[in-house]
HTML snippet that shows the backbone in 3Dmol.js (N, CA, C, O; Angstrom):
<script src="https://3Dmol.org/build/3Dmol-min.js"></script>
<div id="view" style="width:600px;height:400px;position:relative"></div>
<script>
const pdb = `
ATOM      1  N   UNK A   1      29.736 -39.400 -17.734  1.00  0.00           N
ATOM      2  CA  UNK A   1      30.063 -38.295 -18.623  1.00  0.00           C
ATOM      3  C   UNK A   1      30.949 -38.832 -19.743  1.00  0.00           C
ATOM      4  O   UNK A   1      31.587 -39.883 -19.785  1.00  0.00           O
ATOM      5  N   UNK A   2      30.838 -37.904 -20.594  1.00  0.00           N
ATOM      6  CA  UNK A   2      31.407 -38.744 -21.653  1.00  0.00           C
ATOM      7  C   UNK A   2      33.016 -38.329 -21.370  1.00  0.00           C
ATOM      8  O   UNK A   2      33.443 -37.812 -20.338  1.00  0.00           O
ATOM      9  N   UNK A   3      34.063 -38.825 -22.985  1.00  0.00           N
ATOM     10  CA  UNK A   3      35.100 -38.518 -22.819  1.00  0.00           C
ATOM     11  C   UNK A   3      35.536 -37.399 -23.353  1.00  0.00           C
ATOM     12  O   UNK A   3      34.792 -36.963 -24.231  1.00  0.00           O
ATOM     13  N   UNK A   4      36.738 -36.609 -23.073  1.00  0.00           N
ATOM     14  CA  UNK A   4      36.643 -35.099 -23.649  1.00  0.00           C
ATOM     15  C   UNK A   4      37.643 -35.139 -25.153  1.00  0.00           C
ATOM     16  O   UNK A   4      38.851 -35.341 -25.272  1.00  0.00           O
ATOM     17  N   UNK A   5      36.916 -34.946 -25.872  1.00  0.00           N
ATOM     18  CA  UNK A   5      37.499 -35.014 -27.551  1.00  0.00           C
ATOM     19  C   UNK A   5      37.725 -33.372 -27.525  1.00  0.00           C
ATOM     20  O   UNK A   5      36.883 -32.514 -27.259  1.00  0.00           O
ATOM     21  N   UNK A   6      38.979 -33.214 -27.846  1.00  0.00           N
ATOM     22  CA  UNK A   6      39.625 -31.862 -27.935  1.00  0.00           C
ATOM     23  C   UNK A   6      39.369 -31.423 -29.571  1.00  0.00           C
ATOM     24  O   UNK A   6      39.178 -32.254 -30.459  1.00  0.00           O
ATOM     25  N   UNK A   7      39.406 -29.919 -29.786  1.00  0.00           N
ATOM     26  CA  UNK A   7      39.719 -29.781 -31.115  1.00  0.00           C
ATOM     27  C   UNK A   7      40.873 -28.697 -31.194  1.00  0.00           C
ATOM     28  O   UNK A   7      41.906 -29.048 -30.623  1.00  0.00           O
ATOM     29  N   UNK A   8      40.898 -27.479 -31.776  1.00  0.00           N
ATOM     30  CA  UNK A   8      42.201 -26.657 -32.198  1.00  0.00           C
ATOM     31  C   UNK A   8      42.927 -26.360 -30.403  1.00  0.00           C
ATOM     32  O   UNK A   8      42.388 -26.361 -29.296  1.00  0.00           O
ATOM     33  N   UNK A   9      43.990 -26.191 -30.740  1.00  0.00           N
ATOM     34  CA  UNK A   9      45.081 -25.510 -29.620  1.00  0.00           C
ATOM     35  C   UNK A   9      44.211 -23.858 -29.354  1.00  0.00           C
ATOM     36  O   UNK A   9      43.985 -22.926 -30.127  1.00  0.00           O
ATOM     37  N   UNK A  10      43.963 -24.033 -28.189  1.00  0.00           N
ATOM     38  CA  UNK A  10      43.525 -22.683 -27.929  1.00  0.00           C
ATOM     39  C   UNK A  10      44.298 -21.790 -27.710  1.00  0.00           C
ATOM     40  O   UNK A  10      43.848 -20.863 -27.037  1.00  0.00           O
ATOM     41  N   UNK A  11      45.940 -21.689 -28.239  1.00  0.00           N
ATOM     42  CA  UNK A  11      46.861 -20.674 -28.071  1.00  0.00           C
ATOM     43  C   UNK A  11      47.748 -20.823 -26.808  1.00  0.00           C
ATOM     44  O   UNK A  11      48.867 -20.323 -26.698  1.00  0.00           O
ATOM     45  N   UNK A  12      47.289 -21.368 -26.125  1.00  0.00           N
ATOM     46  CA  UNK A  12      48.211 -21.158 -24.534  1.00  0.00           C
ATOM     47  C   UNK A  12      48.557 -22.896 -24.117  1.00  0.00           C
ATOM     48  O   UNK A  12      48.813 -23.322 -22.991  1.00  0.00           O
ATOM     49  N   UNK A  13      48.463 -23.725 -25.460  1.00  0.00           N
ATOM     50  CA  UNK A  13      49.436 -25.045 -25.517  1.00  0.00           C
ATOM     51  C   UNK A  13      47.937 -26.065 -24.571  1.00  0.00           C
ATOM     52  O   UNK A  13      47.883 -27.286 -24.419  1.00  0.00           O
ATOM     53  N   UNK A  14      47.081 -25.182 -24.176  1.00  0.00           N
ATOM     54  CA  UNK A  14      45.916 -26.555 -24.047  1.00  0.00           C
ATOM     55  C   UNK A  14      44.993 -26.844 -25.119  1.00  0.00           C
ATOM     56  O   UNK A  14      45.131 -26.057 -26.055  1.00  0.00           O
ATOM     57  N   UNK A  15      44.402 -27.419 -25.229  1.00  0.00           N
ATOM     58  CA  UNK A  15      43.380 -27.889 -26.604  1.00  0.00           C
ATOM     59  C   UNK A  15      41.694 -27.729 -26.058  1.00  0.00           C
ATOM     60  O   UNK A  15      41.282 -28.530 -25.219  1.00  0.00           O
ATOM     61  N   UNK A  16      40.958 -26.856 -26.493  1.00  0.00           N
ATOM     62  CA  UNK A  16      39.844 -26.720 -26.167  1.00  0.00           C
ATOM     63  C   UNK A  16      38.776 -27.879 -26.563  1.00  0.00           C
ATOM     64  O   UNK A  16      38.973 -28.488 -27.614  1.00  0.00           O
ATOM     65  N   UNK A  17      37.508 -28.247 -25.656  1.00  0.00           N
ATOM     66  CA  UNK A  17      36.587 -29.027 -26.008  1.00  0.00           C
ATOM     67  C   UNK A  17      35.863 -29.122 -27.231  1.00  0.00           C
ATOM     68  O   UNK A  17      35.358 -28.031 -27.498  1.00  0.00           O
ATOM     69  N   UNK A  18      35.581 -30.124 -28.194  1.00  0.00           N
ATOM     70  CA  UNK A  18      35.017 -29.358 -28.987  1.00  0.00           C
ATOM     71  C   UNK A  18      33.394 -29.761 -29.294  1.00  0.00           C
ATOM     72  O   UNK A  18      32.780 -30.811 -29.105  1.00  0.00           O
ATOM     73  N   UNK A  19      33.128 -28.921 -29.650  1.00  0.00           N
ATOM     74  CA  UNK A  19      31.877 -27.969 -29.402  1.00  0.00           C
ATOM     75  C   UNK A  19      30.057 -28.448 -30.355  1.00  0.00           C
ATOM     76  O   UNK A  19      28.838 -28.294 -30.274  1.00  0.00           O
ATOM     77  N   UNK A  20      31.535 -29.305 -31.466  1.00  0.00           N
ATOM     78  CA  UNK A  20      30.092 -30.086 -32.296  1.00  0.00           C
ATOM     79  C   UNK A  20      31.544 -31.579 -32.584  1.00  0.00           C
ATOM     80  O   UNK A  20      32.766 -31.642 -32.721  1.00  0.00           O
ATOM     81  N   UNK A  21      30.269 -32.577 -32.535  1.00  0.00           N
ATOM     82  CA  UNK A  21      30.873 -33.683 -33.124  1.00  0.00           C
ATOM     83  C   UNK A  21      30.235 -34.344 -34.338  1.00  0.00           C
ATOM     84  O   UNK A  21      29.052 -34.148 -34.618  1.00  0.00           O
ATOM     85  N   UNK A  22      30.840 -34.937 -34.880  1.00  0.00           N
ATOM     86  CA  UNK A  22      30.547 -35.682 -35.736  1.00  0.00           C
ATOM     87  C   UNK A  22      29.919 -37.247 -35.958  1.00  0.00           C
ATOM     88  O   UNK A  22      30.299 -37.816 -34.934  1.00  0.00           O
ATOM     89  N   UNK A  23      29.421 -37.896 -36.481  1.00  0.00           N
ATOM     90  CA  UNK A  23      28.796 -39.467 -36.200  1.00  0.00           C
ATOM     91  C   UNK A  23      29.807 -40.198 -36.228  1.00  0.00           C
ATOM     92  O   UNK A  23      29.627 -41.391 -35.984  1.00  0.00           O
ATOM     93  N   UNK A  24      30.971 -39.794 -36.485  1.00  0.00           N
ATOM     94  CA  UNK A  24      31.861 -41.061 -36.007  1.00  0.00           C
ATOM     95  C   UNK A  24      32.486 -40.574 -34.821  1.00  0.00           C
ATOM     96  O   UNK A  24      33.590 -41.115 -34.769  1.00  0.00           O
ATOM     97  N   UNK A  25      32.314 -39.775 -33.787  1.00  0.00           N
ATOM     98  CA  UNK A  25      32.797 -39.126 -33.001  1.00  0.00           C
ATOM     99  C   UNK A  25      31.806 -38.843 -31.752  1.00  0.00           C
ATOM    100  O   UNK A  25      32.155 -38.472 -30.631  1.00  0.00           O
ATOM    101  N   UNK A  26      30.174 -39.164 -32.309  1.00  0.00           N
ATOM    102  CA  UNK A  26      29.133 -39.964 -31.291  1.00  0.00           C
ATOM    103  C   UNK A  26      29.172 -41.185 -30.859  1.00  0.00           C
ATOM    104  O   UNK A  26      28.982 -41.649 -29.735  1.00  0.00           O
ATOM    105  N   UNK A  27      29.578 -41.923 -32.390  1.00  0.00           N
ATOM    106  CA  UNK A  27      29.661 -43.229 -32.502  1.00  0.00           C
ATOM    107  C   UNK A  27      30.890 -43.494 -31.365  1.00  0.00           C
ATOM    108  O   UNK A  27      30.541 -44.214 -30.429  1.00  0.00           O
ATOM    109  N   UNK A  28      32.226 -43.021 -31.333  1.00  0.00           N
ATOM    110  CA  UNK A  28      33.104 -43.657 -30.616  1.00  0.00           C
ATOM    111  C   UNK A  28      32.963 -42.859 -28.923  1.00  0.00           C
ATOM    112  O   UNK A  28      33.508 -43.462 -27.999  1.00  0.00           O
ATOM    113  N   UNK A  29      32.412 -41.864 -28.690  1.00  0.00           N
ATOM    114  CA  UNK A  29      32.053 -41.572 -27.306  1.00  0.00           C
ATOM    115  C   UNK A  29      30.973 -42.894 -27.008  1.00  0.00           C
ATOM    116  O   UNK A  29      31.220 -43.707 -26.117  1.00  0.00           O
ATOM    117  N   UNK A  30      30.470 -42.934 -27.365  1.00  0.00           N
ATOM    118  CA  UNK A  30      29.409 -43.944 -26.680  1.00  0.00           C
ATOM    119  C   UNK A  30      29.459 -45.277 -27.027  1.00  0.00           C
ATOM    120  O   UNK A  30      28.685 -45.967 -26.364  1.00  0.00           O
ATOM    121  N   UNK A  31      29.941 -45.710 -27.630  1.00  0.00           N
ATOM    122  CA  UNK A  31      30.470 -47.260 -27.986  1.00  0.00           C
ATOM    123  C   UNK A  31      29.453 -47.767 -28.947  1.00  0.00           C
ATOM    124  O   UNK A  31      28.946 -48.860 -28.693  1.00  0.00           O
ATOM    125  N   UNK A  32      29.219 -47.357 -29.630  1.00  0.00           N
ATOM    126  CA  UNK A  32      28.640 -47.986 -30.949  1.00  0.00           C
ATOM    127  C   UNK A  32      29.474 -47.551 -32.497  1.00  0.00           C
ATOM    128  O   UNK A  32      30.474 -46.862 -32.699  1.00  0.00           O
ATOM    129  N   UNK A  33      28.523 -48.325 -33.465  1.00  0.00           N
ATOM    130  CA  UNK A  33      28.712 -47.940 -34.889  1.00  0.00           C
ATOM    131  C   UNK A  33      27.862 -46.748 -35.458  1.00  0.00           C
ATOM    132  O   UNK A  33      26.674 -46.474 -35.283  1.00  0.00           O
ATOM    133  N   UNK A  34      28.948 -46.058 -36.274  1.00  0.00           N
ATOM    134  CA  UNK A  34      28.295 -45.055 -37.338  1.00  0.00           C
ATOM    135  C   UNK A  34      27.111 -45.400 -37.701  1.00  0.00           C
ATOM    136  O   UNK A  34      26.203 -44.580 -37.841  1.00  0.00           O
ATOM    137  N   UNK A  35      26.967 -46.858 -37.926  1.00  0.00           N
ATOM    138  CA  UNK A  35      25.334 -47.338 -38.650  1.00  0.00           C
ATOM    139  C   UNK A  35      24.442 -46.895 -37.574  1.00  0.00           C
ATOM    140  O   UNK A  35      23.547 -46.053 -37.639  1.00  0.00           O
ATOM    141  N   UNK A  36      24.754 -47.459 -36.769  1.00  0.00           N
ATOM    142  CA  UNK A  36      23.825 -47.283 -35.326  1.00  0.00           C
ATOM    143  C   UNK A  36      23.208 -45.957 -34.944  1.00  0.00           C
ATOM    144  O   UNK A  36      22.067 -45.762 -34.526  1.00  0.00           O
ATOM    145  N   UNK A  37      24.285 -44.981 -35.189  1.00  0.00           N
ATOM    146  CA  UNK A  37      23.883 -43.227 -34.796  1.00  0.00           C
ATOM    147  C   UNK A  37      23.436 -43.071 -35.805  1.00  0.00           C
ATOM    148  O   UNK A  37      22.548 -42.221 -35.752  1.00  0.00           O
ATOM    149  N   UNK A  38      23.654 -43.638 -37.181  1.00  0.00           N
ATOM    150  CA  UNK A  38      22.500 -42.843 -38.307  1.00  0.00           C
ATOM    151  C   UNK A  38      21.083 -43.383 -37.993  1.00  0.00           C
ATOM    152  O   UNK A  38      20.027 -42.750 -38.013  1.00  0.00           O
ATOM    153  N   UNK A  39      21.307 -44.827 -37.667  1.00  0.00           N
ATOM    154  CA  UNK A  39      19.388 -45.046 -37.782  1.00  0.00           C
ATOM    155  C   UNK A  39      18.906 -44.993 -36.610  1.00  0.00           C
ATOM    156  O   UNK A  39      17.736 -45.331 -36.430  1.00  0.00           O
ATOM    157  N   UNK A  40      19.817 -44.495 -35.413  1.00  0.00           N
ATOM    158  CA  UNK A  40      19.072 -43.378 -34.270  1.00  0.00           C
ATOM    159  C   UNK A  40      18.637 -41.954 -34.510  1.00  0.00           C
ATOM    160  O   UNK A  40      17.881 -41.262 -33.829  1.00  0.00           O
ATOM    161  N   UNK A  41      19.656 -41.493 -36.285  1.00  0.00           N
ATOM    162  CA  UNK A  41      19.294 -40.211 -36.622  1.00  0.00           C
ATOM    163  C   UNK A  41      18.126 -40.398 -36.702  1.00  0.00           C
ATOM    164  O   UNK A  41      17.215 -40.027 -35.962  1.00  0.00           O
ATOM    165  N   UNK A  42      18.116 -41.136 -37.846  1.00  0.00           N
ATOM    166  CA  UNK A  42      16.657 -41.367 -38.835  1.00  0.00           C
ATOM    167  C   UNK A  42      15.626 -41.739 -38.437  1.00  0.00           C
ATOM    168  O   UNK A  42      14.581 -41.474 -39.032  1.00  0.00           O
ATOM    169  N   UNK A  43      15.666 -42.420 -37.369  1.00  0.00           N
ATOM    170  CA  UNK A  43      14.384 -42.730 -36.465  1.00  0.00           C
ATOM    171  C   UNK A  43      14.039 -41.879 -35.335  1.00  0.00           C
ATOM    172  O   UNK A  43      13.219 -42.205 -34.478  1.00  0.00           O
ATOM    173  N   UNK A  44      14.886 -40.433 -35.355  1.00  0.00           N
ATOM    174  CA  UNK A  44      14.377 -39.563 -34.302  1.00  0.00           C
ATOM    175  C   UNK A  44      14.808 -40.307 -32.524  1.00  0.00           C
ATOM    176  O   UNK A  44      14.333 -40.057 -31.416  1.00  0.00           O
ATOM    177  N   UNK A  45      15.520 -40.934 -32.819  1.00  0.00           N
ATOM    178  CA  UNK A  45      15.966 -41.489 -30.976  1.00  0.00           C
ATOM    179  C   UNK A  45      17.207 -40.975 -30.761  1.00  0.00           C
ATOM    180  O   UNK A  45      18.009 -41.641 -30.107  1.00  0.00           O
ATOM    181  N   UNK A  46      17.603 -39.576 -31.330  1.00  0.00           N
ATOM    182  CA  UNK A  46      19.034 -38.898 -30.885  1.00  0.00           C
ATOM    183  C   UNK A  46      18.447 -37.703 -31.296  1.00  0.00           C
ATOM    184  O   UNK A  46      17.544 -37.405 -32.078  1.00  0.00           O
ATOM    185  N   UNK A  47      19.468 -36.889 -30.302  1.00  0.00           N
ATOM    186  CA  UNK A  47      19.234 -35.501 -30.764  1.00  0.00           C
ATOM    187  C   UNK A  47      19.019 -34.953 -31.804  1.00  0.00           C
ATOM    188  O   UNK A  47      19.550 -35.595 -32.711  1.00  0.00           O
ATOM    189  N   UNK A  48      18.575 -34.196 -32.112  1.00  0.00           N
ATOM    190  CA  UNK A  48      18.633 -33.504 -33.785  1.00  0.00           C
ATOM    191  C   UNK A  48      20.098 -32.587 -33.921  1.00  0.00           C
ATOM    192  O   UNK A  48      20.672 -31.804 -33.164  1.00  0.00           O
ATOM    193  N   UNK A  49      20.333 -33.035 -35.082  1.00  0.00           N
ATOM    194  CA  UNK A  49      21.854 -32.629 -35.577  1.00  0.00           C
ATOM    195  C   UNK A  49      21.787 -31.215 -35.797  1.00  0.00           C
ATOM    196  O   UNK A  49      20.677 -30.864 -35.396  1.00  0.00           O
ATOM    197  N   UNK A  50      22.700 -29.798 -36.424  1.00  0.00           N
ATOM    198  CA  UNK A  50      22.883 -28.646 -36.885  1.00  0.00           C
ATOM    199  C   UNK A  50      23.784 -29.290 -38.209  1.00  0.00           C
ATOM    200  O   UNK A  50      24.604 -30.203 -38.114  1.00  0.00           O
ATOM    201  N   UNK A  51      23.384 -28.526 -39.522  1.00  0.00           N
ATOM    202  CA  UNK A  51      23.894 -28.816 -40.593  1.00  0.00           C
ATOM    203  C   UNK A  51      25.130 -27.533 -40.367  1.00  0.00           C
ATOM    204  O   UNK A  51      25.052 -26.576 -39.596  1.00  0.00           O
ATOM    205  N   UNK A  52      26.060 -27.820 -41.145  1.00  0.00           N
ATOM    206  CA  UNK A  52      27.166 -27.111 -41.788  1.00  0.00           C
ATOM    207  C   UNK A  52      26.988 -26.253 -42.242  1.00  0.00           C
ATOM    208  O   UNK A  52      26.050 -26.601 -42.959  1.00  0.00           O
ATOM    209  N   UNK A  53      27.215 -24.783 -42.546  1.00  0.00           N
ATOM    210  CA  UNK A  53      27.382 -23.785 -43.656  1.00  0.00           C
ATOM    211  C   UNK A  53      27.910 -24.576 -45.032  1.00  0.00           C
ATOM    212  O   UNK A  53      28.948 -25.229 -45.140  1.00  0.00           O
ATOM    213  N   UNK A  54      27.063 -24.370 -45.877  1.00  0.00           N
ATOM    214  CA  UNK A  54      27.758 -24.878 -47.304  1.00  0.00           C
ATOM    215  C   UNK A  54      27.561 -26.541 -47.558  1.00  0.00           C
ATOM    216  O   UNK A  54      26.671 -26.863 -48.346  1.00  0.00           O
ATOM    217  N   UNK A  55      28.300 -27.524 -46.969  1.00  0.00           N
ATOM    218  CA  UNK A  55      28.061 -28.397 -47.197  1.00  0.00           C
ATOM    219  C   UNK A  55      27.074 -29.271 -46.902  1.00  0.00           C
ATOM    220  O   UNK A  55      26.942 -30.375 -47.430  1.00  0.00           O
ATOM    221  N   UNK A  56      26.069 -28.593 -45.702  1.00  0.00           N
ATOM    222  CA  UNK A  56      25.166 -29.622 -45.000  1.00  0.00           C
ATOM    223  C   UNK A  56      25.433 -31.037 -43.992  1.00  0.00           C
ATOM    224  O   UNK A  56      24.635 -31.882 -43.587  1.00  0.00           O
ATOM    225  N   UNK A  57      26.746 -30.902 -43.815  1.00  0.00           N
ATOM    226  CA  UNK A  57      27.365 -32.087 -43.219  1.00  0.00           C
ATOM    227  C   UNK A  57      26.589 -32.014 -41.437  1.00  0.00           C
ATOM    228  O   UNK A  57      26.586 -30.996 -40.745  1.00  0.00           O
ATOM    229  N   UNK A  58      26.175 -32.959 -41.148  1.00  0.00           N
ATOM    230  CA  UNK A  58      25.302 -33.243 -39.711  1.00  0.00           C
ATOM    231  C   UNK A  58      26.912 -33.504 -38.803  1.00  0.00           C
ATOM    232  O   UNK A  58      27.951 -34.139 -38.986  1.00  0.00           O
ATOM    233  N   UNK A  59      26.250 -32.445 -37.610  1.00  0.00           N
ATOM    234  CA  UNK A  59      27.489 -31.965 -36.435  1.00  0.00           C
ATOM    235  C   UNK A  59      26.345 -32.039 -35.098  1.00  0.00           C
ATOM    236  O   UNK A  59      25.331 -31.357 -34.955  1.00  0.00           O
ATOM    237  N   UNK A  60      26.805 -32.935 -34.344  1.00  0.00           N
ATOM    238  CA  UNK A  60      25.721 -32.650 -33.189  1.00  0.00           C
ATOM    239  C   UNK A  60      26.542 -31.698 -32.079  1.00  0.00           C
ATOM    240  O   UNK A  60      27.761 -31.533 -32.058  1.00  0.00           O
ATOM    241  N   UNK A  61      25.694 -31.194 -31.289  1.00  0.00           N
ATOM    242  CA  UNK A  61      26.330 -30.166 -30.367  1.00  0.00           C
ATOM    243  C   UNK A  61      26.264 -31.348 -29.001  1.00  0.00           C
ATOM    244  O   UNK A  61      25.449 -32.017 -28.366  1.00  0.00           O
ATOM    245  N   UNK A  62      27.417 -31.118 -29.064  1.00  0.00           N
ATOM    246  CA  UNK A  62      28.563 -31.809 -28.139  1.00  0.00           C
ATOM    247  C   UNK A  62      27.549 -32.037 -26.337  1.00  0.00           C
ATOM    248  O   UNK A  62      27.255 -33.060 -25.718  1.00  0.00           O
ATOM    249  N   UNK A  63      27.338 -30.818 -26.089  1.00  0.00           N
ATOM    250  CA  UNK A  63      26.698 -30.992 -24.647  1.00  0.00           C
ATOM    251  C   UNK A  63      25.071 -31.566 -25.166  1.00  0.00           C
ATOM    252  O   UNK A  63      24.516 -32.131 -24.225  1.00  0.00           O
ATOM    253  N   UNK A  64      24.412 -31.543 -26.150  1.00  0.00           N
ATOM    254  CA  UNK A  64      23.004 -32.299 -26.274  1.00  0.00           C
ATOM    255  C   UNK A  64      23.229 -33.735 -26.143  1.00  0.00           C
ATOM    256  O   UNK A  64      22.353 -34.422 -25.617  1.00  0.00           O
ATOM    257  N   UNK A  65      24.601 -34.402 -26.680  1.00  0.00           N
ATOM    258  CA  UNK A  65      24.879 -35.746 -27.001  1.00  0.00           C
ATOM    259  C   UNK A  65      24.946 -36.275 -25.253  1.00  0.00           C
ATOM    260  O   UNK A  65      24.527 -37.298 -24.712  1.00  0.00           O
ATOM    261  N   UNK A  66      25.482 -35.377 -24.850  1.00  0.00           N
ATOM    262  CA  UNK A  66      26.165 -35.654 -22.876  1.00  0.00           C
ATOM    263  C   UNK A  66      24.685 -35.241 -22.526  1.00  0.00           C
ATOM    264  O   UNK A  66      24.286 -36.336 -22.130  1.00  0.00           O
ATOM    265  N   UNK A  67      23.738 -34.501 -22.421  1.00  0.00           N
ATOM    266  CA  UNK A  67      22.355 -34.765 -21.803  1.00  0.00           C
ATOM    267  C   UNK A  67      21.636 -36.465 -22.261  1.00  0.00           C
ATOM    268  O   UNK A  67      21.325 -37.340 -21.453  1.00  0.00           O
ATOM    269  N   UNK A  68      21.549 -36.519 -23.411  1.00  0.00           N
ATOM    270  CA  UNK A  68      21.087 -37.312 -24.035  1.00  0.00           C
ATOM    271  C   UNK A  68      21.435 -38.930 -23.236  1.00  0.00           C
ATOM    272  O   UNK A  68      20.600 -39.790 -22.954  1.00  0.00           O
ATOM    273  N   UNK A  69      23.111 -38.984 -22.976  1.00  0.00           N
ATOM    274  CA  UNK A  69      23.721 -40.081 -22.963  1.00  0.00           C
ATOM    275  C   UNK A  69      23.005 -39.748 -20.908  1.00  0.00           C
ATOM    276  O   UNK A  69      22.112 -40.520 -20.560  1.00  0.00           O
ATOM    277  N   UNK A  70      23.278 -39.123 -20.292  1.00  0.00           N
ATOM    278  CA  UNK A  70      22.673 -39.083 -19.170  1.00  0.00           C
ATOM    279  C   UNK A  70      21.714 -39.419 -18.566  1.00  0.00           C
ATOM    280  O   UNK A  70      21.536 -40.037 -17.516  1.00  0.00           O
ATOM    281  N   UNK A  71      20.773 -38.745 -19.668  1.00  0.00           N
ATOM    282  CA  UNK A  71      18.850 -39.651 -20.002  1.00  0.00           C
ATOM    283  C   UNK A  71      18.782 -40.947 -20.257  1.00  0.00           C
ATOM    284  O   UNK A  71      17.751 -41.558 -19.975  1.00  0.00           O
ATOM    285  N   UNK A  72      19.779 -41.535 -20.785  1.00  0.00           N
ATOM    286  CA  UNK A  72      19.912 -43.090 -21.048  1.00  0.00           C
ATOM    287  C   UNK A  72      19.812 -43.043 -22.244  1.00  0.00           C
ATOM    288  O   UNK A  72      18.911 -43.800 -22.603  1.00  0.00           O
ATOM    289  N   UNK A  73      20.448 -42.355 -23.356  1.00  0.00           N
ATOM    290  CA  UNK A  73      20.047 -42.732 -24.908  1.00  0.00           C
ATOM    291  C   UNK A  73      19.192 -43.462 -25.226  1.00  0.00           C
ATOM    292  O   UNK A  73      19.387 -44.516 -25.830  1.00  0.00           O
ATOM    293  N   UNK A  74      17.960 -42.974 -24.831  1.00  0.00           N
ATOM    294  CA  UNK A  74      16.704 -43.320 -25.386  1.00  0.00           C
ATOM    295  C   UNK A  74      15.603 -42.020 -25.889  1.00  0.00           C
ATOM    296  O   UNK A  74      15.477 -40.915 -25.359  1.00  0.00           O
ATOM    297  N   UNK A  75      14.820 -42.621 -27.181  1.00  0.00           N
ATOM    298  CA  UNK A  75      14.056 -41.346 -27.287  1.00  0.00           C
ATOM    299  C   UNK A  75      13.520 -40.790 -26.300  1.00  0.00           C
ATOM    300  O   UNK A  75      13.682 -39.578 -26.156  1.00  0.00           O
ATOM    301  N   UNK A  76      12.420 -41.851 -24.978  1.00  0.00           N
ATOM    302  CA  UNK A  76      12.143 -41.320 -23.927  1.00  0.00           C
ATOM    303  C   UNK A  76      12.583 -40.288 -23.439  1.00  0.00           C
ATOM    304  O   UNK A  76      12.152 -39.147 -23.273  1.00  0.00           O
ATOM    305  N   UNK A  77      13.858 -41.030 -23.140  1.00  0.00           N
ATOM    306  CA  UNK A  77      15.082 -40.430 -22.185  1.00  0.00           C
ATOM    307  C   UNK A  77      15.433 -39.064 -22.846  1.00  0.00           C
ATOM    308  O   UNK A  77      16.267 -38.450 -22.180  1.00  0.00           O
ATOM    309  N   UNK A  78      15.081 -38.511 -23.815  1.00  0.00           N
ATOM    310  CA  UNK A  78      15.822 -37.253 -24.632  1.00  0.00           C
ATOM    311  C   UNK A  78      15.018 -36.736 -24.754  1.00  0.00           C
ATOM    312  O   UNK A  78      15.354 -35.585 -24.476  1.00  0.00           O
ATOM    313  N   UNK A  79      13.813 -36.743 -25.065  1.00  0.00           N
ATOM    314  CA  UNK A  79      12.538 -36.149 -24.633  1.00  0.00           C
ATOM    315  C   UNK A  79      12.153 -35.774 -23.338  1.00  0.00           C
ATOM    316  O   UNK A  79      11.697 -34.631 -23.317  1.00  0.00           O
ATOM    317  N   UNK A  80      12.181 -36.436 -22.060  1.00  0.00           N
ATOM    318  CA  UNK A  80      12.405 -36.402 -20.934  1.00  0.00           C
ATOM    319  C   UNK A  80      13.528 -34.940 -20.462  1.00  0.00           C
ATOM    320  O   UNK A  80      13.242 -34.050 -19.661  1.00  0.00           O
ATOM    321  N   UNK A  81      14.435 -35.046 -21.019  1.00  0.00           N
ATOM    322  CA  UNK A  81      15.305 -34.190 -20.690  1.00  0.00           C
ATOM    323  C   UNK A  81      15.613 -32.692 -21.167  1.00  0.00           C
ATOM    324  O   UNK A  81      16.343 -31.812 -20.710  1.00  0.00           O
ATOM    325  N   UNK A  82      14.707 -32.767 -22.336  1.00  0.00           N
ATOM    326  CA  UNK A  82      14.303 -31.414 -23.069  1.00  0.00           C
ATOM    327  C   UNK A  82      13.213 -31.188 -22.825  1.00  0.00           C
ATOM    328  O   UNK A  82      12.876 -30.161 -23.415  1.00  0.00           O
ATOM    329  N   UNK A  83      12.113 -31.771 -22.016  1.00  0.00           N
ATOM    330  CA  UNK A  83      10.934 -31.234 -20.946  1.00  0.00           C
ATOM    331  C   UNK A  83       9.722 -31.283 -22.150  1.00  0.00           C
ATOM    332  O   UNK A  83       8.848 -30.431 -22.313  1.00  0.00           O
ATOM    333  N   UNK A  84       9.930 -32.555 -22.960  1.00  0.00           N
ATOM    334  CA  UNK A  84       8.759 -32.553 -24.097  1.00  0.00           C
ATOM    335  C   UNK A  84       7.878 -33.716 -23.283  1.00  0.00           C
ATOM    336  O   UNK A  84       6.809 -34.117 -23.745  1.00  0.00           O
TER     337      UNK A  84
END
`;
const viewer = $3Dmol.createViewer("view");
viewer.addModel(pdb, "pdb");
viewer.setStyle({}, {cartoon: {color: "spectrum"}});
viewer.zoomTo();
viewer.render();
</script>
């Protein structure tokens, strides 16, 4: 499982999970480079990202990245696990 990257204070002094990450924030859960998760973007061997309101900035949802990494980060493996 991966590691738990917190984001805002959920009010009661713990920090909640957060919920979309970013490619440098795939990149450092799983031990690679930013380069690496883009041309896993671009070649379709990672999940498909959700764009941003407004800016379009690519946010992957946090629990697809933890199936994915489970399947063995492979396209197989992510395909496999979304029952394609």
């Amino acid at each position: 499982m991966l590691q738990n990257s917190t984001g805002p204070d959920s009010g009661q002094g713990t920090k909640r999970p957060t919920l979309l990450v970013t490619a440098r924030e795939v990149a450092d859960l799983i031990g690679v480079t930013v380069r690496t998760v883009n041309r896993w973007y671009e070649t379709g061997e990672m999940p498909i990202p959700v764009k941003t309101p407004g800016g379009g900035h690519r946010r992957w949802k946090r629990r697809d990245i933890e199936i994915w990494v489970d399947a063995g980060c492979t396209k197989r493996g992510w395909r496999r696990a979304k029952g394609n």
